[in-house]
N, C-alpha and C positions, 0 to 999 in steps of 0.2 A: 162268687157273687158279691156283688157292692151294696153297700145301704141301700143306694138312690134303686137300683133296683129291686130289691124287696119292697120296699115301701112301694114302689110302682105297681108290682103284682099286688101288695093288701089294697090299691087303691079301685086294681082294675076288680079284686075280688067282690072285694066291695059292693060292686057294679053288677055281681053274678055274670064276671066274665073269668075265665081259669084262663090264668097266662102262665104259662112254664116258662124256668130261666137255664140260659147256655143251652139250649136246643140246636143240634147238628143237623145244618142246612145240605152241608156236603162233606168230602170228603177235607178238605179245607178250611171251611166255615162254619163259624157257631154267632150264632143270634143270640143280643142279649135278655132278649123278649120275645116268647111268640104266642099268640091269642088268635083266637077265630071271631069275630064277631058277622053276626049276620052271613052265614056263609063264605065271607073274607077272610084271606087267612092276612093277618100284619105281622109284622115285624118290629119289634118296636130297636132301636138303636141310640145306645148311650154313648156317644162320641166326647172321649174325653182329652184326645192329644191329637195333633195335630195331624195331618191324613195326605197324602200326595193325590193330586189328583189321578194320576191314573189308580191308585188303589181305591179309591172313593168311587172313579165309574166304573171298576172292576165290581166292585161290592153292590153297587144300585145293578148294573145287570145280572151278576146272580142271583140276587133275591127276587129279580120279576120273573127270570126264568123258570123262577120254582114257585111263580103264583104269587109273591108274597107283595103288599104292598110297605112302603117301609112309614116309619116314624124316627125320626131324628129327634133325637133329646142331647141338646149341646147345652152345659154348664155354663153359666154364666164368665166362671173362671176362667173358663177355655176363651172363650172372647178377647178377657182381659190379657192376655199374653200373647207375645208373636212369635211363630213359627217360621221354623227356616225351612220348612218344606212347601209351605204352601199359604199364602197370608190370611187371614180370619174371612176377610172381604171377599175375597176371590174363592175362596172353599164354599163361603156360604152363598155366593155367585151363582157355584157350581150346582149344588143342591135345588137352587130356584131353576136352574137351565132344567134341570131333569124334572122338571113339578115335585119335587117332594116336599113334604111334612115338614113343618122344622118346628121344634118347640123349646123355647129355650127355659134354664133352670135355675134359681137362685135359691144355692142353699141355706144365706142367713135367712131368709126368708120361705123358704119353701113352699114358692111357691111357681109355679107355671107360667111362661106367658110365649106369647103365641101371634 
């Protein structure tokens, strides 16, 4: 488990919401967040390096298959760098074609935005 995740579960605890970390989605997958809220179940996802997009819509349709709706948490760092698999623009392109969550993270500041 990473900082940025614990601090995520103390924040959702916080909140009187229990989010478990590294939860096994499948036989394949683990979620680096998973919470129920409101009878939702999410997923919360810290995407830290760089993702091809076919493993990116690989991963957004496993987790709706299994109910889950997802949350994107991209570092602000991951931004700042370019990737030879798939460019920051275009990945985060991809993420908006599928409607999901995206919420980006700044560690000198720690703070969220969205």
């Amino acid at each position: 488990t990473s900082n940025l995740q614990n601090y995520l579960r103390e924040r959702l605890s916080a909140s009187d919401i229990t989010a478990k970390l590294e939860v096994k989605i499948n036989e394949h997958h683990r979620a680096d967040i998973v919470c129920v809220v409101n009878s939702k179940k999410y997923t919360i996802e810290i995407q830290r390096t760089a993702i091809t997009y076919e493993r990116l819509t690989q991963r957004i349709h496993i987790y709706e298959q299994e109910g889950y709706q997802i949350i994107w948490v991209i570092p602000i760092t991951v931004i700042k760098k370019e990737t030879q698999t798939l460019s920051v623009n275009n990945w985060i392109l991809t993420l908006l074609q599928y409607q999901q969550k995206i919420i980006f993270y700044c560690r000198t500041t720690k703070k969220f935005y969205h």
